[in-house]
PQR file with spaces between the fields and no chain letter, atoms N, CA, C, O and H, PARSE charges and radii, in Angstrom:
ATOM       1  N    UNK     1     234.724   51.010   -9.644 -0.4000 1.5000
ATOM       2  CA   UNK     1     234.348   51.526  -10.938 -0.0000 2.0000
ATOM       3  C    UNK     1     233.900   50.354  -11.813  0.5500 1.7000
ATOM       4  O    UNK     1     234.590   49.334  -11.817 -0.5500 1.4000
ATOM       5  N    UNK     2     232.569   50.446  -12.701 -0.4000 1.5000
ATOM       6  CA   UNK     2     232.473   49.571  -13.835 -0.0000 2.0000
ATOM       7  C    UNK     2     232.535   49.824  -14.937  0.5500 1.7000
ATOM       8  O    UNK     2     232.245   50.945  -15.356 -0.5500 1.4000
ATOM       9  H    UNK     2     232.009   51.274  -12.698  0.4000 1.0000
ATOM      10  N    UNK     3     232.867   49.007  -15.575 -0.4000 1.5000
ATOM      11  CA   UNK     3     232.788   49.019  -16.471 -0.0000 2.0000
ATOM      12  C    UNK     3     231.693   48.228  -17.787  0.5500 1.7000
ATOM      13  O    UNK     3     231.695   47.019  -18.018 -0.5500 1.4000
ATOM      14  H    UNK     3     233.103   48.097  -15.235  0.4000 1.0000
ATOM      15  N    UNK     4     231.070   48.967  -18.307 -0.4000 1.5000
ATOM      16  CA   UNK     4     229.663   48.477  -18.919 -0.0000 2.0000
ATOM      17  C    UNK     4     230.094   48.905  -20.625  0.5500 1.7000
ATOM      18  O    UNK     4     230.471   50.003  -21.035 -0.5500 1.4000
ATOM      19  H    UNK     4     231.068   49.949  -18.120  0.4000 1.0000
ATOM      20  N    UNK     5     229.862   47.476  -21.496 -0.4000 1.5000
ATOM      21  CA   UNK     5     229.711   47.396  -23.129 -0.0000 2.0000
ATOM      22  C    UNK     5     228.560   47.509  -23.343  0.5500 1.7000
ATOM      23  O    UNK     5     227.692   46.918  -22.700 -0.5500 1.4000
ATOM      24  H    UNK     5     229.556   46.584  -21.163  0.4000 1.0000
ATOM      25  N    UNK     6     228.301   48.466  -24.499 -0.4000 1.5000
ATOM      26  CA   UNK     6     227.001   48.623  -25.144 -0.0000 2.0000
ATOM      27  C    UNK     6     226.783   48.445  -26.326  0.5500 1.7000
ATOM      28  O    UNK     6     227.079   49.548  -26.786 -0.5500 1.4000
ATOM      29  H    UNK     6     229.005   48.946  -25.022  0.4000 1.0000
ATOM      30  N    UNK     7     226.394   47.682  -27.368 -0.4000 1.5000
ATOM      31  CA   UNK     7     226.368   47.369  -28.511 -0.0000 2.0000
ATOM      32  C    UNK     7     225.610   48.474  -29.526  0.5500 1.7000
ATOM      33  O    UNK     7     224.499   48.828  -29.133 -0.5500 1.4000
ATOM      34  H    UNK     7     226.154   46.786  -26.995  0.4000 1.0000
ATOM      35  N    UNK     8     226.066   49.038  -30.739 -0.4000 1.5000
ATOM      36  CA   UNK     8     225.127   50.089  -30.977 -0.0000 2.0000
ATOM      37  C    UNK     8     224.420   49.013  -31.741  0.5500 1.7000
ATOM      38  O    UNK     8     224.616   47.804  -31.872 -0.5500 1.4000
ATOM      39  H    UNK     8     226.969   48.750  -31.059  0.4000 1.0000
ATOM      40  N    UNK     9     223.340   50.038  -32.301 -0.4000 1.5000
ATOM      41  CA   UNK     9     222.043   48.868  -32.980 -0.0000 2.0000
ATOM      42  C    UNK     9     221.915   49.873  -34.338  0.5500 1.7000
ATOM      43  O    UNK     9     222.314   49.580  -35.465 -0.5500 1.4000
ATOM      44  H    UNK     9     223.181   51.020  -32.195  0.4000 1.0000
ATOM      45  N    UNK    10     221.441   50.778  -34.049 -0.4000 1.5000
ATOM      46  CA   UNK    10     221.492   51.697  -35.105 -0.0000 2.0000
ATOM      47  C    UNK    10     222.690   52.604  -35.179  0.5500 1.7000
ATOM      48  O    UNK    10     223.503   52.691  -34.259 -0.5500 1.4000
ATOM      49  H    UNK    10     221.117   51.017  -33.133  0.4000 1.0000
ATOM      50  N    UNK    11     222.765   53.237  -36.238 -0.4000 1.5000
ATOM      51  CA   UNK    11     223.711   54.255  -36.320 -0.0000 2.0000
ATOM      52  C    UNK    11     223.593   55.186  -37.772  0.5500 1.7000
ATOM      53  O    UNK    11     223.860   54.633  -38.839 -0.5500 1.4000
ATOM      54  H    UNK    11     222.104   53.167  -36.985  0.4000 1.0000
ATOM      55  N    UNK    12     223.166   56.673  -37.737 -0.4000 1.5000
ATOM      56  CA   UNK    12     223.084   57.215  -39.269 -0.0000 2.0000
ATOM      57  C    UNK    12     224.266   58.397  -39.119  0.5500 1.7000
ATOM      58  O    UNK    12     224.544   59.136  -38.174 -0.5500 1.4000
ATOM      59  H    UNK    12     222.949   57.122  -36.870  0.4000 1.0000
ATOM      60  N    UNK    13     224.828   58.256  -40.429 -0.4000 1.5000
ATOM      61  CA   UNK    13     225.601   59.556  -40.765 -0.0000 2.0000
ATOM      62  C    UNK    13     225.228   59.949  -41.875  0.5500 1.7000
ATOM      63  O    UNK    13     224.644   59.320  -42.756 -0.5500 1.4000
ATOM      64  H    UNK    13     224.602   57.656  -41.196  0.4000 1.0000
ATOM      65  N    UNK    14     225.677   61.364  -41.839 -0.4000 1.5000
ATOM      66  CA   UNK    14     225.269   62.352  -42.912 -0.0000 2.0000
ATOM      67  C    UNK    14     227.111   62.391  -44.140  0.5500 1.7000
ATOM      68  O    UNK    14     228.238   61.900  -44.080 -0.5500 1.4000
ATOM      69  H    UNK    14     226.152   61.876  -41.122  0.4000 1.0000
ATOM      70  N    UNK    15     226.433   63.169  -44.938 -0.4000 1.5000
ATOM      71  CA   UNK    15     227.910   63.006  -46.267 -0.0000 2.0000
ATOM      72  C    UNK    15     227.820   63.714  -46.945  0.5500 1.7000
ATOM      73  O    UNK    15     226.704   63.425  -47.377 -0.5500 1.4000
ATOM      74  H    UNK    15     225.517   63.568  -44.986  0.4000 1.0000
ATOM      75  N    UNK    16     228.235   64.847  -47.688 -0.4000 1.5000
ATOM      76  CA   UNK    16     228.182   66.054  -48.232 -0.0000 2.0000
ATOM      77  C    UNK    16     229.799   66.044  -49.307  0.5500 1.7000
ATOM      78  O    UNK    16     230.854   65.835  -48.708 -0.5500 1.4000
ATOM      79  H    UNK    16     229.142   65.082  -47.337  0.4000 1.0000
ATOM      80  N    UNK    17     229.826   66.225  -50.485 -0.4000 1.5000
ATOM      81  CA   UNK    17     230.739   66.578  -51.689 -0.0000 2.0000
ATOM      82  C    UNK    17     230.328   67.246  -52.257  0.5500 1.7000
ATOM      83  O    UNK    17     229.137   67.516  -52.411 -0.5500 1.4000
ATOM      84  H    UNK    17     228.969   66.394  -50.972  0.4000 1.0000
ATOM      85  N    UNK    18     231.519   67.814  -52.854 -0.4000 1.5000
ATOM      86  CA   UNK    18     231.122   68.575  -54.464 -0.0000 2.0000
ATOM      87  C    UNK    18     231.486   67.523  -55.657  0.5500 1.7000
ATOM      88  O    UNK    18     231.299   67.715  -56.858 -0.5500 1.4000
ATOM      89  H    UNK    18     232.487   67.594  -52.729  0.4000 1.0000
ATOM      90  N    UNK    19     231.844   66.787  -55.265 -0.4000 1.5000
ATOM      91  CA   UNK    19     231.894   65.854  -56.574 -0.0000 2.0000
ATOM      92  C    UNK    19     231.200   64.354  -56.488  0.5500 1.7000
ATOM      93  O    UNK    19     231.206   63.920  -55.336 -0.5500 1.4000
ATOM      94  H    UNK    19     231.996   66.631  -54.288  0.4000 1.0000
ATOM      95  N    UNK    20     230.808   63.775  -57.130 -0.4000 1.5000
ATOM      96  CA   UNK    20     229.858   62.590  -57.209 -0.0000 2.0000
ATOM      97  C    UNK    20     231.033   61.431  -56.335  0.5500 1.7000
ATOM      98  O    UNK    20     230.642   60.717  -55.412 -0.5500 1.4000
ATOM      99  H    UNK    20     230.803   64.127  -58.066  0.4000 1.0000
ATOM     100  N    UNK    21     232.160   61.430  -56.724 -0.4000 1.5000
ATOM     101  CA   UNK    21     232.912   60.241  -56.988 -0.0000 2.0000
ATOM     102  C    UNK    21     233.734   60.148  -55.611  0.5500 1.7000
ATOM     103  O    UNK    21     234.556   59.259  -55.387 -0.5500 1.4000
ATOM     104  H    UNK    21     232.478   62.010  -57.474  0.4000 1.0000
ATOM     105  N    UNK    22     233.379   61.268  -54.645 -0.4000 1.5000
ATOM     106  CA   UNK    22     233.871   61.811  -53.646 -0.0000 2.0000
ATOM     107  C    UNK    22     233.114   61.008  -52.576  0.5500 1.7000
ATOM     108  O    UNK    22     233.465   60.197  -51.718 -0.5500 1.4000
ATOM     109  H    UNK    22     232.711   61.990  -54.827  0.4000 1.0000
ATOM     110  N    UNK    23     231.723   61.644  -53.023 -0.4000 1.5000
ATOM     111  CA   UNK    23     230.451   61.501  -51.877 -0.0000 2.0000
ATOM     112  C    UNK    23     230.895   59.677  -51.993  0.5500 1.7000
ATOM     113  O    UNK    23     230.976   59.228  -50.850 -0.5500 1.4000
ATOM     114  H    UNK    23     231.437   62.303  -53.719  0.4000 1.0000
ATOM     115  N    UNK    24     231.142   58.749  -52.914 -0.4000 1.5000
ATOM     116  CA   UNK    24     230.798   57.505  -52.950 -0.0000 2.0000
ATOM     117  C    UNK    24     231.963   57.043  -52.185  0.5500 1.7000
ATOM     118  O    UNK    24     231.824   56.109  -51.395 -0.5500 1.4000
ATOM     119  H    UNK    24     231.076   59.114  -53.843  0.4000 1.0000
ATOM     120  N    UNK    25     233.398   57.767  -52.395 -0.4000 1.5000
ATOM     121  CA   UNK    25     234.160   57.098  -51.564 -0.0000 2.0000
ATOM     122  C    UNK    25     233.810   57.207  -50.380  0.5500 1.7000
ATOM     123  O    UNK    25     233.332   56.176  -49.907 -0.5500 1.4000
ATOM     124  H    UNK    25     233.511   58.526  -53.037  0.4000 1.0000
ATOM     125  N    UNK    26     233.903   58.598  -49.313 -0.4000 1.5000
ATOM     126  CA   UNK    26     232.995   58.355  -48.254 -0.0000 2.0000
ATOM     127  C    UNK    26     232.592   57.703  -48.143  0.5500 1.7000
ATOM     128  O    UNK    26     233.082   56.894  -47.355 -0.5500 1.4000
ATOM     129  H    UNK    26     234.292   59.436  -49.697  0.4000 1.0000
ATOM     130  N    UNK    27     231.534   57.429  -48.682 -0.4000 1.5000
ATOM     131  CA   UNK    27     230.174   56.637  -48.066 -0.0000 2.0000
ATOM     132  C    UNK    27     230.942   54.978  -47.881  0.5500 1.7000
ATOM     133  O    UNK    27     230.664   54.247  -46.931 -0.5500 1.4000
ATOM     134  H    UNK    27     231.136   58.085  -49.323  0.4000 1.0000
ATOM     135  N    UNK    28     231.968   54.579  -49.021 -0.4000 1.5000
ATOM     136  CA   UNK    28     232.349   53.529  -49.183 -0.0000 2.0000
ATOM     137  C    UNK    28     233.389   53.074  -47.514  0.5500 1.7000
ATOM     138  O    UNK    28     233.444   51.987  -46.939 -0.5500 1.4000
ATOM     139  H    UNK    28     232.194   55.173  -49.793  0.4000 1.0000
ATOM     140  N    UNK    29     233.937   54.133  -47.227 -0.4000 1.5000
ATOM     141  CA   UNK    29     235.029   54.590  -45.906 -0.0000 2.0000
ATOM     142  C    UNK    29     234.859   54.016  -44.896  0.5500 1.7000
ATOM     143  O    UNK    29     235.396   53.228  -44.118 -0.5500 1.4000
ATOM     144  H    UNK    29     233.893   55.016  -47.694  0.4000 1.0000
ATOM     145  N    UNK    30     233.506   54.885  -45.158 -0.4000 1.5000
ATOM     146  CA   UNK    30     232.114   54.840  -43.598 -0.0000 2.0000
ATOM     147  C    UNK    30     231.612   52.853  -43.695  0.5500 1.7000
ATOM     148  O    UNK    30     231.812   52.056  -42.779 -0.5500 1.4000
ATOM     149  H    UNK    30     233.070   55.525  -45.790  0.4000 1.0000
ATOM     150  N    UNK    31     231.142   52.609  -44.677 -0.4000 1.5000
ATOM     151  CA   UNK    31     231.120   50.825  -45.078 -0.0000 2.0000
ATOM     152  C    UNK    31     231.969   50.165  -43.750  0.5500 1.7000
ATOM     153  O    UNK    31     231.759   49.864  -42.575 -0.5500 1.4000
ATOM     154  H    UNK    31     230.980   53.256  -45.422  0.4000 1.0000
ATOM     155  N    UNK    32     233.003   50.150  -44.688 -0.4000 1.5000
ATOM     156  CA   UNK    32     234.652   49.550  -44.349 -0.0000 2.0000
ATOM     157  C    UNK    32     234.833   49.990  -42.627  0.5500 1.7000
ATOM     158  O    UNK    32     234.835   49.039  -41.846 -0.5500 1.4000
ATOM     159  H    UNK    32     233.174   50.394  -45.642  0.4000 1.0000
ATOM     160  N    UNK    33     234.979   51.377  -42.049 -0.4000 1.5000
ATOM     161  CA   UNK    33     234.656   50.912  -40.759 -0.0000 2.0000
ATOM     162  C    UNK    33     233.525   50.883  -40.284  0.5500 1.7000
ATOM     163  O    UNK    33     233.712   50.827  -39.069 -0.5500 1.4000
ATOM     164  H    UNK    33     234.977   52.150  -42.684  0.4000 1.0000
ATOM     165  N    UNK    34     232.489   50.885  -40.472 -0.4000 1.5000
ATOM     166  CA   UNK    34     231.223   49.968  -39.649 -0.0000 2.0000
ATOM     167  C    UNK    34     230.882   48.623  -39.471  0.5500 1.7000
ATOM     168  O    UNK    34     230.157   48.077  -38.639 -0.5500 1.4000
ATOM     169  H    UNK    34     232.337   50.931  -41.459  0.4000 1.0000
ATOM     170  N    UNK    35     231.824   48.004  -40.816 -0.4000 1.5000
ATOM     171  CA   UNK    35     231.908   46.582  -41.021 -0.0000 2.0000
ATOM     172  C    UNK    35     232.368   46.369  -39.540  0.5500 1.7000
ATOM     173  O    UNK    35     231.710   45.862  -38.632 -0.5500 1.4000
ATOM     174  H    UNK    35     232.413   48.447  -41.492  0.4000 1.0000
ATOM     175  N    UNK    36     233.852   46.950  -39.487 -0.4000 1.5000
ATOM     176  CA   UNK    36     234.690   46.536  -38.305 -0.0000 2.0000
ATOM     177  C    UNK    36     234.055   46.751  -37.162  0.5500 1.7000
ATOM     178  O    UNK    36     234.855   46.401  -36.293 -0.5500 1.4000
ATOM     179  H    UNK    36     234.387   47.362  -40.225  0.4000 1.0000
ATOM     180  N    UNK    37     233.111   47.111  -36.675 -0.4000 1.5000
ATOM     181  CA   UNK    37     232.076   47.715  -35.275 -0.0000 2.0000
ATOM     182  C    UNK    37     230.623   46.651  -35.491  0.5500 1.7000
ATOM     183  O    UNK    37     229.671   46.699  -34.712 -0.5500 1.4000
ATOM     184  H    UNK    37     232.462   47.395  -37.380  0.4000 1.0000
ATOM     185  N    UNK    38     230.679   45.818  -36.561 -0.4000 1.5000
ATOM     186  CA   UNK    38     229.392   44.756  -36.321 -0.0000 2.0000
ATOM     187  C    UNK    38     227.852   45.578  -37.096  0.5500 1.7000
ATOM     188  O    UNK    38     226.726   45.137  -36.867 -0.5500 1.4000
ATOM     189  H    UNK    38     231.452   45.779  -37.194  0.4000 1.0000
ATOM     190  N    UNK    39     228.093   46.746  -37.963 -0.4000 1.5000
ATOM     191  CA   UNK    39     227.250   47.190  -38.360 -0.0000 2.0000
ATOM     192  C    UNK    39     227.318   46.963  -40.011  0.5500 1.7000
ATOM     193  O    UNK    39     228.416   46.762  -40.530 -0.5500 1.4000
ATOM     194  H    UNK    39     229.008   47.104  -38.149  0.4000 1.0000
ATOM     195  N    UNK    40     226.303   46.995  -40.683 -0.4000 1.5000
ATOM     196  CA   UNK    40     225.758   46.428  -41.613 -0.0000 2.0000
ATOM     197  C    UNK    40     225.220   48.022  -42.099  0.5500 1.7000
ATOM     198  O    UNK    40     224.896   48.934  -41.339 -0.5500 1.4000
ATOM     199  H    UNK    40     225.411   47.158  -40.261  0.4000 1.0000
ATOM     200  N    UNK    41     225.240   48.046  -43.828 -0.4000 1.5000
ATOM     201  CA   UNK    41     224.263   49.004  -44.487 -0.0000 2.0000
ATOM     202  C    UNK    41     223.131   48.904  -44.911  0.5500 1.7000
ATOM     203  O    UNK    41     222.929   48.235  -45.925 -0.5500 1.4000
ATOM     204  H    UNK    41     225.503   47.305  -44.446  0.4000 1.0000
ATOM     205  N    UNK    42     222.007   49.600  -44.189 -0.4000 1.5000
ATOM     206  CA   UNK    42     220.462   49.015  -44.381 -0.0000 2.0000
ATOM     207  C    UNK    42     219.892   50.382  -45.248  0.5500 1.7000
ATOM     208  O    UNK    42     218.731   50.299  -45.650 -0.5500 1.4000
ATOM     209  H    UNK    42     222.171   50.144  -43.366  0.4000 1.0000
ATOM     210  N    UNK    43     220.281   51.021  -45.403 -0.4000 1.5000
ATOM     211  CA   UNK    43     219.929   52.170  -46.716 -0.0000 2.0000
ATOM     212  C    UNK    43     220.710   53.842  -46.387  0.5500 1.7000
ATOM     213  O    UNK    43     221.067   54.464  -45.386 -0.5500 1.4000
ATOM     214  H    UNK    43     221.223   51.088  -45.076  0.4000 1.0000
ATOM     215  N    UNK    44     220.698   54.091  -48.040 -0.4000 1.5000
ATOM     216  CA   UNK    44     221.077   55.171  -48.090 -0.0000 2.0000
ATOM     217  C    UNK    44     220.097   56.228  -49.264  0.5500 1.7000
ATOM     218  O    UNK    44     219.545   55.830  -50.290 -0.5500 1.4000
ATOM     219  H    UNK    44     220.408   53.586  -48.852  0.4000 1.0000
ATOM     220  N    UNK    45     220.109   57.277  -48.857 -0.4000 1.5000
ATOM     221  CA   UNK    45     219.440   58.276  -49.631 -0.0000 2.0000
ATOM     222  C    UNK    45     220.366   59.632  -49.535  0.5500 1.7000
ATOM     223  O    UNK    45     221.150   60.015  -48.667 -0.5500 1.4000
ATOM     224  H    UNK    45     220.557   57.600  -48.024  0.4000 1.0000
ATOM     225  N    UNK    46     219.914   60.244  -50.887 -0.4000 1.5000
ATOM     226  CA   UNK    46     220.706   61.077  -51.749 -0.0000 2.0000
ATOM     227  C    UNK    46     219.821   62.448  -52.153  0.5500 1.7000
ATOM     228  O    UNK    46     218.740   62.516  -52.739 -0.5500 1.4000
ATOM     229  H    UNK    46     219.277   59.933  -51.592  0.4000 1.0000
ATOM     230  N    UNK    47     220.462   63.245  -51.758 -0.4000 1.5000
ATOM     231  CA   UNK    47     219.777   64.257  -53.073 -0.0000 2.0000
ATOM     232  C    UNK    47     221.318   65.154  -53.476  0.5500 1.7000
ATOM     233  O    UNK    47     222.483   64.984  -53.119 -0.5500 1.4000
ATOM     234  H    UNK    47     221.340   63.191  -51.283  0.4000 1.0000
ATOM     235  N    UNK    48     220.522   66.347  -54.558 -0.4000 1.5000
ATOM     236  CA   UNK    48     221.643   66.620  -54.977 -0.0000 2.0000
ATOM     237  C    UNK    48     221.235   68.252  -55.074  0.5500 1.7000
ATOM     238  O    UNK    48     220.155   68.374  -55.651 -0.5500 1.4000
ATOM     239  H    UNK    48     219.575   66.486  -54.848  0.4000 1.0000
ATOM     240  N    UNK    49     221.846   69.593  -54.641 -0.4000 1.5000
ATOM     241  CA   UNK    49     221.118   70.602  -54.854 -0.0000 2.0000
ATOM     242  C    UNK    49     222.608   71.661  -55.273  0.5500 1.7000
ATOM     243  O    UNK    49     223.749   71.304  -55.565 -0.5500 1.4000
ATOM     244  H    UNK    49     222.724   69.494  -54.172  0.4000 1.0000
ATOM     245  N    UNK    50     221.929   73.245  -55.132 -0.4000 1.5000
ATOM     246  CA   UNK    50     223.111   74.143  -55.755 -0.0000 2.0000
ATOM     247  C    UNK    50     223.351   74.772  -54.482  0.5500 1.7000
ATOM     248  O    UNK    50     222.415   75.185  -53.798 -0.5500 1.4000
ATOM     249  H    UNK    50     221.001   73.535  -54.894  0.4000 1.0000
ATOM     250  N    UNK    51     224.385   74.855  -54.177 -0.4000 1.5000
ATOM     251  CA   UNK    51     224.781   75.892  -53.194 -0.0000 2.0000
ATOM     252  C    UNK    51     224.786   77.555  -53.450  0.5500 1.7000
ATOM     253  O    UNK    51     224.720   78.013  -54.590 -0.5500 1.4000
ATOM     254  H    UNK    51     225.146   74.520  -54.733  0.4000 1.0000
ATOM     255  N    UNK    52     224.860   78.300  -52.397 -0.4000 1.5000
ATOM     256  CA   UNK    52     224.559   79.825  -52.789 -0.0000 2.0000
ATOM     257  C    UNK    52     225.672   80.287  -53.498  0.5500 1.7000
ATOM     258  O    UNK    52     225.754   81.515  -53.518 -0.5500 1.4000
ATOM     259  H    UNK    52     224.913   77.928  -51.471  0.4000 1.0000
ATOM     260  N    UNK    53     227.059   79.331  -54.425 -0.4000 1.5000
ATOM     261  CA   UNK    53     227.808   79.703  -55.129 -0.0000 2.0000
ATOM     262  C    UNK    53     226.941   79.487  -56.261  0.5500 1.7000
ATOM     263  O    UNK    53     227.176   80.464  -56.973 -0.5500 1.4000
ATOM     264  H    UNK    53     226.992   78.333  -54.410  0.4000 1.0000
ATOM     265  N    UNK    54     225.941   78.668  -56.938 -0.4000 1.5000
ATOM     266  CA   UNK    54     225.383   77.840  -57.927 -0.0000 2.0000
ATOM     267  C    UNK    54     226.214   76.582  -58.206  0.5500 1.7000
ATOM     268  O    UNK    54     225.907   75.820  -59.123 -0.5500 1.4000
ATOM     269  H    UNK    54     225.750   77.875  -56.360  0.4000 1.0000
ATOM     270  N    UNK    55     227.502   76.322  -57.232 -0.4000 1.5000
ATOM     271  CA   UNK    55     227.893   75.163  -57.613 -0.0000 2.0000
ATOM     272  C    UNK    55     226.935   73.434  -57.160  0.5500 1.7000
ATOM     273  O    UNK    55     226.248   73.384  -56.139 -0.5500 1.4000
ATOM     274  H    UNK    55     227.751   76.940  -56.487  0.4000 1.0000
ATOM     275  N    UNK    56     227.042   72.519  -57.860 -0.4000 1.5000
ATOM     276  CA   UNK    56     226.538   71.089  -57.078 -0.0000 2.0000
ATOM     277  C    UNK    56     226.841   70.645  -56.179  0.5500 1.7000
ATOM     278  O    UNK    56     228.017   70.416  -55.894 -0.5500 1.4000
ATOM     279  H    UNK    56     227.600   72.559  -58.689  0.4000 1.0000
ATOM     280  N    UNK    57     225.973   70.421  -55.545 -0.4000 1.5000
ATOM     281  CA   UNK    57     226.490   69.381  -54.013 -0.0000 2.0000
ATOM     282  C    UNK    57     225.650   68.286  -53.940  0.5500 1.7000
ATOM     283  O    UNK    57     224.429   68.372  -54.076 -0.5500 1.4000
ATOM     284  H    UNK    57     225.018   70.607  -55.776  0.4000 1.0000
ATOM     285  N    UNK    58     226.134   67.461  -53.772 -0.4000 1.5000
ATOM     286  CA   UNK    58     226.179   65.958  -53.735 -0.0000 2.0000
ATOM     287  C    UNK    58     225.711   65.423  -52.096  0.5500 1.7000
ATOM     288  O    UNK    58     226.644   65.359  -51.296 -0.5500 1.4000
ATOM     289  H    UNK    58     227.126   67.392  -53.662  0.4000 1.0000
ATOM     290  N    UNK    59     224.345   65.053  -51.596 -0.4000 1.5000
ATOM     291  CA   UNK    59     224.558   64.659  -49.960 -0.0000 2.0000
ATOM     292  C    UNK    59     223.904   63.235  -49.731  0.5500 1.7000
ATOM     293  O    UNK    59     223.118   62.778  -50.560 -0.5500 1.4000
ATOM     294  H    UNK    59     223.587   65.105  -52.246  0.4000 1.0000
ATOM     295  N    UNK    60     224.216   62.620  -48.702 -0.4000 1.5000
ATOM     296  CA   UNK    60     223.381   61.297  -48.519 -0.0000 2.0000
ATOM     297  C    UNK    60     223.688   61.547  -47.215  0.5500 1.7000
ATOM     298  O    UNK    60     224.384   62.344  -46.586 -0.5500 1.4000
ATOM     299  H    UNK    60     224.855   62.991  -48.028  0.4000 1.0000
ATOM     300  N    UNK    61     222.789   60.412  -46.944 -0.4000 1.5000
ATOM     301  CA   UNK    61     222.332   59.771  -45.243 -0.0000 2.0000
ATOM     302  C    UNK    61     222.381   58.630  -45.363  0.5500 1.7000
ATOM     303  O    UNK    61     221.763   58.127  -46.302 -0.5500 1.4000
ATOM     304  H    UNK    61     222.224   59.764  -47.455  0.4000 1.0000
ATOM     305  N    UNK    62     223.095   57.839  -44.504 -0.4000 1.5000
ATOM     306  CA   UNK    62     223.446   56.447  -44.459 -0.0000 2.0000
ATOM     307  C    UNK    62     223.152   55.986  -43.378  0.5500 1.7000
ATOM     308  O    UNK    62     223.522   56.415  -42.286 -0.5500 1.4000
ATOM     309  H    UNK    62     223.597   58.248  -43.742  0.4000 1.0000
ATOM     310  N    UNK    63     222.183   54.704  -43.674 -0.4000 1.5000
ATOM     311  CA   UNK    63     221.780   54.485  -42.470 -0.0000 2.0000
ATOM     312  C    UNK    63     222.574   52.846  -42.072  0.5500 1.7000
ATOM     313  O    UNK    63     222.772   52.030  -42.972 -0.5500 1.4000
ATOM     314  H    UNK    63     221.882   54.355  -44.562  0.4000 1.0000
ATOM     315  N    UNK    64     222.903   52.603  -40.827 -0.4000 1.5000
ATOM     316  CA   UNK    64     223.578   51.431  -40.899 -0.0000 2.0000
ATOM     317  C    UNK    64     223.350   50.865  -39.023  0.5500 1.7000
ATOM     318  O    UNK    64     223.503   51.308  -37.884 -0.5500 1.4000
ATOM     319  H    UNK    64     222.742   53.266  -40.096  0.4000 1.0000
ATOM     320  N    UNK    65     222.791   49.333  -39.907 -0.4000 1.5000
ATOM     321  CA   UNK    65     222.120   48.284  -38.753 -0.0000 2.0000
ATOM     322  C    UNK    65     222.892   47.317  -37.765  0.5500 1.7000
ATOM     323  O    UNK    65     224.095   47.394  -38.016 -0.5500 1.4000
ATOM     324  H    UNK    65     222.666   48.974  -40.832  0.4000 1.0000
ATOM     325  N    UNK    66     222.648   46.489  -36.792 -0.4000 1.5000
ATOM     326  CA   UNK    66     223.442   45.972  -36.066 -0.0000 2.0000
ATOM     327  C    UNK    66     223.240   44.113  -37.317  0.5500 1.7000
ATOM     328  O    UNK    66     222.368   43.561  -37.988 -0.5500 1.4000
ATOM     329  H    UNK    66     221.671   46.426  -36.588  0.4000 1.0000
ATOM     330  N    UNK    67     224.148   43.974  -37.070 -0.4000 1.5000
ATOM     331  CA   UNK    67     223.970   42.475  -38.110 -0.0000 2.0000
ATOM     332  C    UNK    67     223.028   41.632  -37.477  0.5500 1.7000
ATOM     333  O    UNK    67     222.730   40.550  -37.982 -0.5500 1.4000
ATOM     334  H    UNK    67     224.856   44.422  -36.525  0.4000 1.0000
């Protein structure tokens, strides 16, 4: 049996709240362990829309690079 390491290079996740301060910790979470895996934050984008309650939702995509 082998065993084979693969380094990721890229990596995106998605992030969804109802509150602003929510979505940022996430996103901040996601930081903190990617740091620990050798990945770096190379951008994030946001929008913000109403759900079929009319409440806000808060989403981003984070995209994160190999250092």
């Amino acid at each position: 049996m082998s065993f084979q390491i693969e380094l990721i290079q890229d990596k995106v996740e998605f992030f969804e709240a109802y509150v602003l301060n929510e979505l940022e910790r996430k996103i901040e979470v996601k930081i903190e362990q990617n740091h620990a895996i050798m990945l770096q934050l190379h951008s994030v984008s946001h929008a913000v829309l109403l759900d079929n309650k009319g409440r806000t939702l808060y989403t981003a995509v984070a995209h994160f690079k190999a250092k």
